[in-house]
Backbone bond lengths (Angstrom), bond angles and torsions (degrees), N, CA, C in turn:
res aa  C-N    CA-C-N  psi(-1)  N-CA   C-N-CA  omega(-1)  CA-C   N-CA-C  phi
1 X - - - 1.463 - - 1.526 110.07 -
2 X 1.285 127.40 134.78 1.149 133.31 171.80 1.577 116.50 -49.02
3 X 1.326 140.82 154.12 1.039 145.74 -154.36 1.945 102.20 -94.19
4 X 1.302 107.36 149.79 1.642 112.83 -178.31 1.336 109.26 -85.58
5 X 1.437 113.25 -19.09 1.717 101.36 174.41 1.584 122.82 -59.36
6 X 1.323 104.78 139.53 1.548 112.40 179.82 1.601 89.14 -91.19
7 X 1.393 101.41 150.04 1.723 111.49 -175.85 1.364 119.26 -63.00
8 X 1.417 100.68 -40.30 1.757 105.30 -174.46 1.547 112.47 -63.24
9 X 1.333 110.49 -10.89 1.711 128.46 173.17 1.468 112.89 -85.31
10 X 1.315 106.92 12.81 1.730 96.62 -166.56 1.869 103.73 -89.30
11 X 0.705 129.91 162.37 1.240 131.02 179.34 1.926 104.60 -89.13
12 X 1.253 102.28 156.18 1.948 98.06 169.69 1.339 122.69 -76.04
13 X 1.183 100.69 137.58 1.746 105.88 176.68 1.516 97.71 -104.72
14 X 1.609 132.45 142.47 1.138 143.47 130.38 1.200 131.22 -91.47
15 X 1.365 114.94 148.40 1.556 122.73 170.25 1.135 118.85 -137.63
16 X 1.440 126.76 149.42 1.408 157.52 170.18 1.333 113.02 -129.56
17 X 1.986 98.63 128.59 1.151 116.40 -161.54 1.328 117.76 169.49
18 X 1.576 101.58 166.63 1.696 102.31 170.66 1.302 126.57 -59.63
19 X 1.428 140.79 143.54 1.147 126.09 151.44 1.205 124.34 -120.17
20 X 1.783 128.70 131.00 1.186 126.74 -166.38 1.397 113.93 -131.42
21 X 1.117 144.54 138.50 1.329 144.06 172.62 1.527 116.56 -95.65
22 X 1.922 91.40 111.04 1.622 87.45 172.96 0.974 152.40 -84.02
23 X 1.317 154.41 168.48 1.384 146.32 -176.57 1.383 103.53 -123.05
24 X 1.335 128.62 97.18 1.185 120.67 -168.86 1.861 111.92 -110.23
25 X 1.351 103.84 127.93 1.846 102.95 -174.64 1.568 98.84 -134.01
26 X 1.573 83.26 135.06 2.154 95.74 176.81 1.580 79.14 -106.19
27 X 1.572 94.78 148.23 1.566 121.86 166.39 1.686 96.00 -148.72
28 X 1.275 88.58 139.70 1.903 91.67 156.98 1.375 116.19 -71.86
29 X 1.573 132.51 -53.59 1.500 115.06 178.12 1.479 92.65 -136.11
30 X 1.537 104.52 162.30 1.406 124.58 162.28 1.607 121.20 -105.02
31 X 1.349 94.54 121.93 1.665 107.20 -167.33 1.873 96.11 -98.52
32 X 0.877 107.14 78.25 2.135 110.52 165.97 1.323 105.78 -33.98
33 X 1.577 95.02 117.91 1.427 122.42 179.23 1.705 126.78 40.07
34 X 2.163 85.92 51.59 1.191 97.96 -170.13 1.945 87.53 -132.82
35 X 1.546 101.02 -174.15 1.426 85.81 170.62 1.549 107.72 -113.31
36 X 1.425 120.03 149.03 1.471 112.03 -154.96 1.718 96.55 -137.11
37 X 1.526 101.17 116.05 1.771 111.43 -172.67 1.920 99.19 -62.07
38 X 1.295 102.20 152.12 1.520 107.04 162.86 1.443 114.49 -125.61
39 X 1.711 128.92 158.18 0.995 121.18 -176.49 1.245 119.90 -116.58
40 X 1.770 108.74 2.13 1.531 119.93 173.82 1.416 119.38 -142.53
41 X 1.413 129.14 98.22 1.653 134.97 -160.30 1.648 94.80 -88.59
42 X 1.382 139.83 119.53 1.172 100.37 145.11 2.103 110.27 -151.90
43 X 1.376 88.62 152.95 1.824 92.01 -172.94 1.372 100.70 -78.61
44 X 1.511 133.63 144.58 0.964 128.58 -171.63 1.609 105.84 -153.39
45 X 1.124 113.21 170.01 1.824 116.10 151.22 1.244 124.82 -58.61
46 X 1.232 120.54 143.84 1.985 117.05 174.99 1.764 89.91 -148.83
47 X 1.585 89.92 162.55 1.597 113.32 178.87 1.750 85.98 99.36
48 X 1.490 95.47 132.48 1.586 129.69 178.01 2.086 90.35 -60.24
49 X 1.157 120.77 -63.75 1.145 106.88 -169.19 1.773 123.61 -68.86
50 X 1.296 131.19 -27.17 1.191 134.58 171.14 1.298 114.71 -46.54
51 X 1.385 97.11 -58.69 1.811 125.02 -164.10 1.772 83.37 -67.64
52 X 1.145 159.58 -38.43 1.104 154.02 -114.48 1.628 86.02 -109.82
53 X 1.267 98.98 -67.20 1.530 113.42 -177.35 1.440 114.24 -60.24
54 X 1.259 138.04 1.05 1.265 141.12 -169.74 1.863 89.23 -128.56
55 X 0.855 111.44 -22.98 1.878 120.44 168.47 2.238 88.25 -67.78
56 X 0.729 119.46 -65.53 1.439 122.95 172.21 1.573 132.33 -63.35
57 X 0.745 89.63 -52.00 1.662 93.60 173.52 2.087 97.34 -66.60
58 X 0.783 102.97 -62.49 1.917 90.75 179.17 1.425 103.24 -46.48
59 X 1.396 148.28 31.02 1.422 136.95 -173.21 1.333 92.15 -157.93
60 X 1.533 123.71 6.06 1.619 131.17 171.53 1.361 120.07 81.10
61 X 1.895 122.52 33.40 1.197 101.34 -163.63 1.776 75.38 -112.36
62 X 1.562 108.50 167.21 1.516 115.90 -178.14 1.703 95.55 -87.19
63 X 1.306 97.10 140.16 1.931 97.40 -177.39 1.706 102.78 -128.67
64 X 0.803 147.63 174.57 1.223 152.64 156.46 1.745 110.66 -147.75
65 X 1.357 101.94 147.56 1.660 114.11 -158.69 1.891 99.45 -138.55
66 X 1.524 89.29 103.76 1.345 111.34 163.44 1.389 127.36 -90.56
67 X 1.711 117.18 110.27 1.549 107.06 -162.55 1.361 102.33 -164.73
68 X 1.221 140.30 176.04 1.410 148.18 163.07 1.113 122.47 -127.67
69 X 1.491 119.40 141.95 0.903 114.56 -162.63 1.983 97.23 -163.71
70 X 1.454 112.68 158.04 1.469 136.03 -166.17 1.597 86.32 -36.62
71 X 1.469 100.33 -177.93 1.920 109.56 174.21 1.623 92.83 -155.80
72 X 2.083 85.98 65.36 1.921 102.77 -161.90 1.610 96.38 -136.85
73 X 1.312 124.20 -161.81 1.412 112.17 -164.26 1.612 89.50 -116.27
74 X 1.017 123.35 -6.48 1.894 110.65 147.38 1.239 128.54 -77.80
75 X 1.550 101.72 -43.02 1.988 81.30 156.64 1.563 133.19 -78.63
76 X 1.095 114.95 23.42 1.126 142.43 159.09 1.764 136.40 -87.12
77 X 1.532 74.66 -31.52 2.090 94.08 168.51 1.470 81.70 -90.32
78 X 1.067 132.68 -56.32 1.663 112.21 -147.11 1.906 103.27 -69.08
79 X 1.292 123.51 -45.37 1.394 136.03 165.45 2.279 107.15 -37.34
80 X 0.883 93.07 -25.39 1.582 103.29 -173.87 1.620 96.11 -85.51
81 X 1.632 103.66 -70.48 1.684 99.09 167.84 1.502 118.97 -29.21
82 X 1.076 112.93 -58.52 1.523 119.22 -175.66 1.560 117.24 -49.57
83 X 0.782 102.00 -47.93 1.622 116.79 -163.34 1.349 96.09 -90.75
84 X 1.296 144.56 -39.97 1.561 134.71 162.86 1.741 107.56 -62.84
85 X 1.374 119.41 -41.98 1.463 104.26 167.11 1.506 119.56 -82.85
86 X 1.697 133.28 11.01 1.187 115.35 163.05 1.223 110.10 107.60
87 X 1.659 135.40 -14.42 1.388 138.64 -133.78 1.797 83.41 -105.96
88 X 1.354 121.83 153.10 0.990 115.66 -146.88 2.104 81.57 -115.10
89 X 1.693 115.28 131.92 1.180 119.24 -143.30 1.606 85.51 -114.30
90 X 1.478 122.06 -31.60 1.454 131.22 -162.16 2.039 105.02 -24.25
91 X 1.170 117.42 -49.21 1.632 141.98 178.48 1.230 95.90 -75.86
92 X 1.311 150.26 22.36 1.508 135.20 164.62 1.507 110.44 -101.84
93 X 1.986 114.82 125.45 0.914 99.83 178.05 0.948 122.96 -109.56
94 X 1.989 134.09 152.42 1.354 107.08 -167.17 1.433 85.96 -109.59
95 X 1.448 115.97 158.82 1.772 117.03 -172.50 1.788 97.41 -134.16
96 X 1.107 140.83 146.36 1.349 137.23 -143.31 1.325 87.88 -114.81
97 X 1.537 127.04 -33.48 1.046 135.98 -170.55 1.567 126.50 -94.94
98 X 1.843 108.41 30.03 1.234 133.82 -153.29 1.692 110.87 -143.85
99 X 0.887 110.58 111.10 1.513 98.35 179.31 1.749 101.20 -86.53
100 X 1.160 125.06 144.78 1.198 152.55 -167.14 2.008 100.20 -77.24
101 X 1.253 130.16 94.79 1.713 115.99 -149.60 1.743 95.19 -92.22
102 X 1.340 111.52 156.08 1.434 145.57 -165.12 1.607 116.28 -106.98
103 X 0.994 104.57 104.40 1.488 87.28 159.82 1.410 124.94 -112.12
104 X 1.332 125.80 162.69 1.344 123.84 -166.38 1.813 108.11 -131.88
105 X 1.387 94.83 82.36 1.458 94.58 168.47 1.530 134.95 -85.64
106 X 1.622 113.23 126.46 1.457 100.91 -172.45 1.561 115.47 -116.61
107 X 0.885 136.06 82.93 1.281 141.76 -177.85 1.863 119.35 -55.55
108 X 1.291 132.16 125.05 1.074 108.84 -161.12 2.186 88.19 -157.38
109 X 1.159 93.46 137.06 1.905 91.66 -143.52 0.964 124.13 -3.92
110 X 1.466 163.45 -98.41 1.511 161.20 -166.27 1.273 120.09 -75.74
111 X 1.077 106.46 -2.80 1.497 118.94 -165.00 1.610 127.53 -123.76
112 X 1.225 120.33 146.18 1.868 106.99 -178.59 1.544 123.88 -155.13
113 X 1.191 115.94 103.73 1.466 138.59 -166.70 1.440 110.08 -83.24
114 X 1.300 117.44 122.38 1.516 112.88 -176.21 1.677 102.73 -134.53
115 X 0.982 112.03 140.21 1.682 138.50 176.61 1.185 102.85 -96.70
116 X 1.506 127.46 131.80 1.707 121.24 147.68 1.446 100.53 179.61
117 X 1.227 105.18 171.20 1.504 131.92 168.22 1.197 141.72 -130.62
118 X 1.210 122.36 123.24 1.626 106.26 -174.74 1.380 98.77 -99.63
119 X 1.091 137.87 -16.18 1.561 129.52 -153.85 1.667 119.53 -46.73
120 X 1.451 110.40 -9.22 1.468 99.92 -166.76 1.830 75.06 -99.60
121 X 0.825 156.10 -52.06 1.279 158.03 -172.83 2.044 105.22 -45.82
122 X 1.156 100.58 -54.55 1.665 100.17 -163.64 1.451 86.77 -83.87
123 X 1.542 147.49 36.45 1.363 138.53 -172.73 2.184 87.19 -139.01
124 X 1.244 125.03 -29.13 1.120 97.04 166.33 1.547 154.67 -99.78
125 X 1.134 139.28 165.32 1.227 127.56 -150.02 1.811 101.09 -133.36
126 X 1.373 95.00 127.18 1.742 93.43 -178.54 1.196 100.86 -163.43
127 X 1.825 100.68 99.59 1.757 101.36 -177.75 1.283 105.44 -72.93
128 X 1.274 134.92 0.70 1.777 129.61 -142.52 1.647 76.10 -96.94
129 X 1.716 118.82 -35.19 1.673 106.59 -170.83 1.774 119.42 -75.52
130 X 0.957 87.59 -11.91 1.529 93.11 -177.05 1.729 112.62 -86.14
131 X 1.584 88.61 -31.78 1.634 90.27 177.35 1.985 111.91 -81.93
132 X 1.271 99.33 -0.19 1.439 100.16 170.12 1.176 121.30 -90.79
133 X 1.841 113.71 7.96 1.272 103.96 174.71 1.312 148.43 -59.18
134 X 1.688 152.31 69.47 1.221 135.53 -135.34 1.294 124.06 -25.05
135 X 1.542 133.49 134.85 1.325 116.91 153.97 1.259 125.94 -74.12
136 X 1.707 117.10 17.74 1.449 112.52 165.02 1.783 119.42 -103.33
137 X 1.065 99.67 16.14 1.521 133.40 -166.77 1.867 82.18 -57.25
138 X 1.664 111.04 120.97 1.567 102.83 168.40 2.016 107.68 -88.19
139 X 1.342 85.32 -31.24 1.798 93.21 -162.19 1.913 88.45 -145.45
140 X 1.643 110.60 143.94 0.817 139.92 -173.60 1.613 113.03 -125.42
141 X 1.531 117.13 99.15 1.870 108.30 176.62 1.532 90.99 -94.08
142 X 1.092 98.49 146.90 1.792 121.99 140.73 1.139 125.27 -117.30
143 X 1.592 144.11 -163.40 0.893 154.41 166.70 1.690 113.25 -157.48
144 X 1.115 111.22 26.16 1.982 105.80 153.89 1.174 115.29 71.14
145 X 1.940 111.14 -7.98 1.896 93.09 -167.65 1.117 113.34 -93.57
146 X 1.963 112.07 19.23 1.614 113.31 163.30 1.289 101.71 -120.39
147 X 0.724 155.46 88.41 1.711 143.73 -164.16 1.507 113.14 -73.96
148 X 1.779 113.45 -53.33 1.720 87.44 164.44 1.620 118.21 -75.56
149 X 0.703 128.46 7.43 1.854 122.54 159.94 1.510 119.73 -86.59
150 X 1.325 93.82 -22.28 1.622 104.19 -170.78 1.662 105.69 -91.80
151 X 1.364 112.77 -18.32 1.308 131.24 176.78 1.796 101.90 -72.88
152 X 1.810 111.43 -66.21 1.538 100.07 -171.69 1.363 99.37 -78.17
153 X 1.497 142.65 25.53 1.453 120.92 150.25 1.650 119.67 -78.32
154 X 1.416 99.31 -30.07 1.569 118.48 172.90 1.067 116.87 -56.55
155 X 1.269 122.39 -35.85 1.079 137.93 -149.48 1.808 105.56 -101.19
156 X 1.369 98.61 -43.09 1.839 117.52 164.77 1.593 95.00 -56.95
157 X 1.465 134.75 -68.23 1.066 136.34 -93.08 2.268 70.46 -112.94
158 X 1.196 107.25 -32.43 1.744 104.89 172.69 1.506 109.08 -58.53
159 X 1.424 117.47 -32.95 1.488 107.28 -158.81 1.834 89.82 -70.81
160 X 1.147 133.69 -30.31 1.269 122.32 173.66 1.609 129.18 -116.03
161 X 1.338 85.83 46.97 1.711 96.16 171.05 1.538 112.69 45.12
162 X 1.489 115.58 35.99 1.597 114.96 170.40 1.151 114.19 -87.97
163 X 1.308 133.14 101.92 1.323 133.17 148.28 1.655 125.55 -1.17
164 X 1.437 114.44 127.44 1.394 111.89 -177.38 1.679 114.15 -131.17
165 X 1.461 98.42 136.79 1.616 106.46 -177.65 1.918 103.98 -113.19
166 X 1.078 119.00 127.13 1.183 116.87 165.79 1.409 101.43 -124.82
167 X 1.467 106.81 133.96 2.032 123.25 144.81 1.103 114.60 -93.72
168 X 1.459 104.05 111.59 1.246 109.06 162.12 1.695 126.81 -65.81
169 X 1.105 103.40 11.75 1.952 93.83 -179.95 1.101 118.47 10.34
170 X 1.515 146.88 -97.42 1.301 124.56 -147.96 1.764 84.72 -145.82
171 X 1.548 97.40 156.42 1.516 107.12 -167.65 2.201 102.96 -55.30
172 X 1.440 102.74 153.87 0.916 108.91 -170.42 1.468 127.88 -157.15
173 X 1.229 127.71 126.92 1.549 122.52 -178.03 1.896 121.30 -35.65
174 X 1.442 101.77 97.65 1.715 99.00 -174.00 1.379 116.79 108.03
175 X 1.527 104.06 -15.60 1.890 99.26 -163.90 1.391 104.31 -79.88
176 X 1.368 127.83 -32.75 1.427 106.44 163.94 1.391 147.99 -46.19
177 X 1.644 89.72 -26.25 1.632 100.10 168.52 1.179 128.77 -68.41
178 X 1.581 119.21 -17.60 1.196 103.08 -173.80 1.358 100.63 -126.09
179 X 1.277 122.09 49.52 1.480 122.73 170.67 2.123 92.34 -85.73
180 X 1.494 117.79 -66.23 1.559 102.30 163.82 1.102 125.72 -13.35
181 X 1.405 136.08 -31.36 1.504 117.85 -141.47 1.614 98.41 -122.68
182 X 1.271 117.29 -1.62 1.288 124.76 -166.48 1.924 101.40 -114.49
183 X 1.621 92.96 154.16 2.009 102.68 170.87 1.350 107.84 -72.92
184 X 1.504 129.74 -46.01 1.708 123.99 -160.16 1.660 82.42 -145.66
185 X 1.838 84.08 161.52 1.570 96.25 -179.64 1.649 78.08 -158.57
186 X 1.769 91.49 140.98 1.853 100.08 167.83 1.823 97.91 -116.31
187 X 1.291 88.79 129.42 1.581 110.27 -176.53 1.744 101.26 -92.03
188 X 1.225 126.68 116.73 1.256 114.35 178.98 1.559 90.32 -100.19
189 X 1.509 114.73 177.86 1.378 144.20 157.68 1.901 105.39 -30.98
190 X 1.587 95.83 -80.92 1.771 104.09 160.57 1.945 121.69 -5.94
191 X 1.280 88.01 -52.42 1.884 95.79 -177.87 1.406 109.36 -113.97
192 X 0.929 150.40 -25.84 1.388 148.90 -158.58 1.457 108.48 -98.08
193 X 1.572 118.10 -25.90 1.463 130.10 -174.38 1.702 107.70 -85.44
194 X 1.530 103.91 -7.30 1.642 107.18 -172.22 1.518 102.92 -114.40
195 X 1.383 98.49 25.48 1.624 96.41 175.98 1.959 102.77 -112.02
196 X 1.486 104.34 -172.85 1.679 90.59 179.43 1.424 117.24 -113.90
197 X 1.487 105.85 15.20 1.772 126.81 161.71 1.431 115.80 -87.76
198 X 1.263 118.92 59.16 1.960 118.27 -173.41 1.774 96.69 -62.59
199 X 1.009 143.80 51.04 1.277 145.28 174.63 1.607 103.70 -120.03
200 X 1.046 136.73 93.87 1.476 132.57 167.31 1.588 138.29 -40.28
201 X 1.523 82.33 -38.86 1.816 106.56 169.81 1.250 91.37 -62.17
202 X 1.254 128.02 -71.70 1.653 137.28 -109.23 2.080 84.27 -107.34
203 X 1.078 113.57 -28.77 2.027 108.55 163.91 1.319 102.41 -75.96
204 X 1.364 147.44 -16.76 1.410 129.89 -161.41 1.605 92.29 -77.85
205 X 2.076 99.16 -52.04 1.767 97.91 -177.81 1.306 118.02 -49.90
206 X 1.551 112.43 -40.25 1.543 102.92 -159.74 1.384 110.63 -84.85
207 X 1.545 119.52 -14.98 1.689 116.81 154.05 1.349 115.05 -62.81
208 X 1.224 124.74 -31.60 1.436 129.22 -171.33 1.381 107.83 -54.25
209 X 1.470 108.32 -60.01 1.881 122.70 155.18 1.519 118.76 -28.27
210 X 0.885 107.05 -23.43 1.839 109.72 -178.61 1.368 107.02 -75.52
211 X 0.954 112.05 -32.02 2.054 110.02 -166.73 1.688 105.02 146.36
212 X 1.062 137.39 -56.15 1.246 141.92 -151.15 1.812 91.68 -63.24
213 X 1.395 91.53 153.57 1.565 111.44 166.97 1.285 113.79 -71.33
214 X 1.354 105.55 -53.52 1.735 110.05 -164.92 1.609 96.51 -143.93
215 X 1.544 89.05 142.06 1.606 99.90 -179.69 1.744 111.79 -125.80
216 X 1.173 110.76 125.85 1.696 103.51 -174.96 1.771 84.92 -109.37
217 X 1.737 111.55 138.62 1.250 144.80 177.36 1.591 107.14 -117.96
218 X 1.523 104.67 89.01 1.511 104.87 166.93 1.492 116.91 -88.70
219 X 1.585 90.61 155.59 1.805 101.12 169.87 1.564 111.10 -136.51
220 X 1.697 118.64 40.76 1.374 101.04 -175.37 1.172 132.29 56.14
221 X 1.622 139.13 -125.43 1.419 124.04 -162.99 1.755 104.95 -82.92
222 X 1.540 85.52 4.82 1.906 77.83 -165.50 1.765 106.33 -111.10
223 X 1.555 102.19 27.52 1.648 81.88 162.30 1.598 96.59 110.40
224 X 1.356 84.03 -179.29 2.047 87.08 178.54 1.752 102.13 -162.36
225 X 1.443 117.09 137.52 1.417 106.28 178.18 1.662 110.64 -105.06
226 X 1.407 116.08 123.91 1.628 126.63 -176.75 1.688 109.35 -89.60
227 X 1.701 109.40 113.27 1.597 83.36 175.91 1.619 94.27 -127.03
228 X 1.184 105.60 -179.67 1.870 125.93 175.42 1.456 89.04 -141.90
229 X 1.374 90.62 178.26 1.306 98.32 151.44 1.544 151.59 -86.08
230 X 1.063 98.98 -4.25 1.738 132.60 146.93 1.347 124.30 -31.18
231 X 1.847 83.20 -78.30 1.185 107.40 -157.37 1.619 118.89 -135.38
232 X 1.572 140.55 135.97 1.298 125.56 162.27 1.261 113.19 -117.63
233 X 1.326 124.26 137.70 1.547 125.48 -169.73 1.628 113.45 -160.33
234 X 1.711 111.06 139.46 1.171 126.09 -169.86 1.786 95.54 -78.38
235 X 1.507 97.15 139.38 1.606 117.91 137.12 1.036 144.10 -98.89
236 X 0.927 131.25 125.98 1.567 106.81 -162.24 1.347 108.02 -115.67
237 X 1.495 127.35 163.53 1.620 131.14 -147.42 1.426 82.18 -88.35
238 X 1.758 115.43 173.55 1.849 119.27 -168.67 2.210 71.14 -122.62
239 X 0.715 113.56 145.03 1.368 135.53 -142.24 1.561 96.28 -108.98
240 X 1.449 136.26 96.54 1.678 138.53 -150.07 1.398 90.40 -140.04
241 X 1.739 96.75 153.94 1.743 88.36 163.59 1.276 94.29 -104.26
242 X 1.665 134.49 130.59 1.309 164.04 -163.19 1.357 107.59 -72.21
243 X 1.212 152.20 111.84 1.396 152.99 155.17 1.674 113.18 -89.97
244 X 1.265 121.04 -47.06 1.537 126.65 -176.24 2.215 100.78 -147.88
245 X 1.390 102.82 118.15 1.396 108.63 -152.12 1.467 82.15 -112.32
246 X 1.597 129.84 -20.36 1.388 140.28 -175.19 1.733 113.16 -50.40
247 X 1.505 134.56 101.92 1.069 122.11 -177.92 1.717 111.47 110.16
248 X 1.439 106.95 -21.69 1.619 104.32 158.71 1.120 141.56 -50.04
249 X 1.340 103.05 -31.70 1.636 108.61 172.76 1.745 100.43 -81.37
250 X 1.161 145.24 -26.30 1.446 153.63 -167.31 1.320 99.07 -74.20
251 X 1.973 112.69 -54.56 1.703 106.56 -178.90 1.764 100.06 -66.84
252 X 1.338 124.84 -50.84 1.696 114.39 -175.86 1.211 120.47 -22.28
253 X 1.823 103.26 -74.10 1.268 115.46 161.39 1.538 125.29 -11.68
254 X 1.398 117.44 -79.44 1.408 150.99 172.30 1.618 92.00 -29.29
255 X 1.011 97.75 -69.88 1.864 103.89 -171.52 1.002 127.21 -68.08
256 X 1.592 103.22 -42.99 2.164 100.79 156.45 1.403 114.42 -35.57
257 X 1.335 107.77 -68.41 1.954 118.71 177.01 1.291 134.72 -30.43
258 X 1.423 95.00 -34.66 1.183 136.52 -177.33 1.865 116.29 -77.83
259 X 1.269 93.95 -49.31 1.918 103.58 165.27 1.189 109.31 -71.42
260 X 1.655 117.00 -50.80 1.385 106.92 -173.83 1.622 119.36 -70.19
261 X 1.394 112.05 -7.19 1.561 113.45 -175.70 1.646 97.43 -69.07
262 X 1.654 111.41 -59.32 1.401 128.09 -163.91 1.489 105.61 -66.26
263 X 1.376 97.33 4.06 1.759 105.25 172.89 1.988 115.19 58.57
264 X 1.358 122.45 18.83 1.487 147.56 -176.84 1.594 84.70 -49.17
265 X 1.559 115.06 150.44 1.129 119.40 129.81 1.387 131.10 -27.25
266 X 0.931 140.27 153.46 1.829 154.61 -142.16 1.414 82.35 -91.21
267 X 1.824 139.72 -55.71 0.957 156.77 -74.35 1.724 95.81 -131.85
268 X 1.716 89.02 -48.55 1.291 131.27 -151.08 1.628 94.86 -70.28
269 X 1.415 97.21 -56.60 1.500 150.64 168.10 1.642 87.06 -20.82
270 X 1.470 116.14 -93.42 1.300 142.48 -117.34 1.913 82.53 -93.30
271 X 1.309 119.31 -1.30 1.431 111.53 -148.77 1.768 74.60 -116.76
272 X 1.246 135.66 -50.44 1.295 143.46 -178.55 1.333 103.51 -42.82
273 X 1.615 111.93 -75.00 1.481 132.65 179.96 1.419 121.58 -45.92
274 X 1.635 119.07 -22.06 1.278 117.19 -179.00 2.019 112.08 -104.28
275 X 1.322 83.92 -3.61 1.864 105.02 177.81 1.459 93.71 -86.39
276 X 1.143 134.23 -78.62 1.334 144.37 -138.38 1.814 81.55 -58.79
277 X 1.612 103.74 -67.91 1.838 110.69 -176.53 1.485 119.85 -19.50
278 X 1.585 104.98 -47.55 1.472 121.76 -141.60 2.255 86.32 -83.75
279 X 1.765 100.40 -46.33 1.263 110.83 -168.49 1.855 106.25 -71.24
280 X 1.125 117.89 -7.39 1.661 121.91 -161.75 2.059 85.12 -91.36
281 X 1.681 110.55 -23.51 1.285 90.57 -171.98 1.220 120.41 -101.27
282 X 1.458 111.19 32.60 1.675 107.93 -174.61 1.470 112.74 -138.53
283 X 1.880 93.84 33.53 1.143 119.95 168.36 1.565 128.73 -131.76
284 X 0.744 131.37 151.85 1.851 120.52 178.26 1.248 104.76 -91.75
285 X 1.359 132.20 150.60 1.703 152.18 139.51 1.451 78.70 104.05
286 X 1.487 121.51 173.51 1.179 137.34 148.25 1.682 120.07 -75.66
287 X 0.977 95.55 -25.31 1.964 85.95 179.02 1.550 103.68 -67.03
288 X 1.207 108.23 -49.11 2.123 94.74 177.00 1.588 106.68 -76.21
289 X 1.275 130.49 -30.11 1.722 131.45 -178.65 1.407 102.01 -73.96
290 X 1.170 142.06 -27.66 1.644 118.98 175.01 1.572 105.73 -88.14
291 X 1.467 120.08 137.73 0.983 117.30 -176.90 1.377 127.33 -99.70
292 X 1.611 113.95 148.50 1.536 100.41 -162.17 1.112 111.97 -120.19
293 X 1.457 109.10 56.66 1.947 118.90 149.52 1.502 88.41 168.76
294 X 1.456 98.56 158.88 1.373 130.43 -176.12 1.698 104.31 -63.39
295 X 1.472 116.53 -25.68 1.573 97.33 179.43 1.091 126.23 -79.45
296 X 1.704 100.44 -14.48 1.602 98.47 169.33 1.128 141.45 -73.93
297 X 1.795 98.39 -16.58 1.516 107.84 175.45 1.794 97.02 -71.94
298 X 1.282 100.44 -54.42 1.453 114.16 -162.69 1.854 101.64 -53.41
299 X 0.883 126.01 -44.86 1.723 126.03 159.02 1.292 121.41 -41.74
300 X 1.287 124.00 -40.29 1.511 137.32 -159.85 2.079 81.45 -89.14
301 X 1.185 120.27 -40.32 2.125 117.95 -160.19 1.442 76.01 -60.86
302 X 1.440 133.35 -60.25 1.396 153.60 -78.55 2.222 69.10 -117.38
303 X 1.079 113.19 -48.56 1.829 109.34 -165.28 1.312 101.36 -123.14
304 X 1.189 139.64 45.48 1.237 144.50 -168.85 1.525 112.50 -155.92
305 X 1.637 142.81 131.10 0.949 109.03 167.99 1.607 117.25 -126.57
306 X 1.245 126.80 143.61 1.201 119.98 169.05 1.690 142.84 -82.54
C-alpha cells in the first residue's frame, strides 16, 4: 500500500557527493576503430547521490544537494537538471578551477561500459559546505568519493541527530573509515566482490560488526541481503528483461531513503527498493527510469513477481 504521508510533511533529505553529467548512447554493436551508429543519445544526471535525491524529490520530499562542481557550461547543464527536478542547489559549489567531470556511458545490448572520473571532485576541500548542512536535515546520503569531506559532513550531520546512509560503490581512498561512523551503508557487487569474504550473507554480518545499524548487500539481478541486528533477510530481484540497467543502483538508493523516511517496515522497505530498481531498468535515460510516485512502483510489486 502506498504510504499515508502527505509530501509537504516529509522531512529534508541532504546529500553529499559526486556530480557527473552523463552522456548516455545505445548501439547494437561496437565496431573498434570503426564508426558505430547509435539509436539513443541522451545528456543526463550522474553520481549515485544526485540521482538519489531527484529519486525523492519526484515523490515530494524536500532534498538539498551539497557538491562541487566546474564554474563551466556542464556544470551548468547539471544545475538546470537540478532545478527542473526540484533538488535543492542553494549548497552547490561552482569552483573555476574545476572542470565539471563526464561520464560516458555506452550501453550496447546486454551489456554496459561506462567511462568517468571523479578525481577533480574527491581532491576538493570545503569545510564552509559541510557546515551548511541544515540542522533540519532528517537523513544524510553520501557516497565516499571525498572521504575527508564526507567525514566532516558526518561529523556536522551527528551534532543533530541526522541519520546517515553511505554507498560504498567501489573501493576507495578513506571509505573504509567511515563505514563506523555512519547508520546504513549499501554494499554493491563493485566493493564487496574485492574483499576475501565472497559470501554476501556472511559480509552483511561482518559489516554489521563495524558500527552500522543496518547493512544492505546487493547482487544485481540476484537480490540483495538486509541485516540489523535483529534480523537478516533475503530480497530477491523482481525478474525484467533489462534494456538500460545504468542508474539502478542510484533509483535503489533513492527508494531505500525513501522507506526509511515513511518509517515502513525494513521488509516493506527492501520490497519497494528492489521494485522501483528492477522497473528503472526496462527503461532508457533516467528521466523515464526514475519513477514519479509510489503507485507506480507499487503497480509494477502488484504484476511482477520476484
Amino acid at each position: 500500500m502506498p504510504s499515508e504521508i502527505i509530501s509537504n510533511q516529509f522531512p529534508l533529505v541532504a546529500g553529499f557527493g559526486s556530480s557527473v553529467l552523463d552522456i548516455l548512447e545505445r548501439t547494437e554493436t561496437i565496431e573498434l576503430y570503426g564508426k558505430n551508429p547509435v539509436s539513443h543519445q541522451i545528456m543526463q544526471m550522474g553520481g549515485v547521490i544526485p540521482t538519489a535525491l531527484i529519486v525523492l524529490a519526484r515523490l515530494g520530499v524536500p532534498t538539498e544537494l551539497h557538491t562541487v562542481i566546474g564554474d563551466d557550461m556542464l556544470g551548468n547543464k547539471l544545475l538546470s537538471i537540478l532545478t527542473y527536478e526540484k533538488v535543492g542547489t542553494t549548497n552547490v559549489i561552482k569552483n573555476s578551477s574545476m572542470v565539471t567531470p563526464i561520464a560516458t556511458v555506452i550501453l550496447e545490448k546486454d551489456t554496459r561500459t561506462i567511462f568517468f572520473t571523479t578525481e577533480g571532485f574527491s581532491k576538493q576541500f570545503h569545510p564552509e559546505l559541510a557546515a551548511s548542512l541544515s540542522k533540519n536535515a532528517s537523513y544524510l546520503l553520501i557516497d565516499g568519493h571525498n572521504a575527508p569531506m564526507s567525514h566532516a559532513f558526518i561529523q556536522q550531520a551527528r551534532l543533530s541527530n541526522t541519520k546517515i546512509i553511505l554507498d560504498l560503490g567501489t573501493p576507495k581512498e578513506g571509505l573504509d573509515g567511515l563505514i563506523n561512523e555512519v547508520d546504513t551503508i549499501i554494499v554493491p557487487g563493485a566493493y564487496w566482490k574485492t574483499l576475501p569474504e565472497q559470501d554476501p550473507k556472511i559480509t552483511a554480518k561482518n559489516l554489521l560488526m563495524e558500527g552500522p545499524s543496518t547493512v544492505i548487500v546487493t547482487m544485481e539481478n540476484k537480490g540483495c541481503f538486509f541485516a540489523t541486528k535483529d534480523e537478516i533477510f533475503y530480497q530477491p530481484s523482481y525478474q525484467v528483461t533489462a534494456i538500460d540497467t545504468n542508474g539502478a543502483g542510484d533509483t535503489f538508493f533513492g527508494s531505500l531513503a525513501y522507506g526509511l523516511i515513511c518509517q515502513w517496515p525494513l521488509t516493506k522497505t527492501a520490497q519497494y527498493a528492489a521494485a522501483a530498481a528492477a522497473l528503472s531498468c526496462t527503461k532508457i535515460g533516467k528521466d523515464e527510469k526514475i519513477p514519479r510516485s509510489e503507485n507506480e512502483v507499487f503497480d509494477f510489486i502488484n504484476t511482477h513477481t520476484a
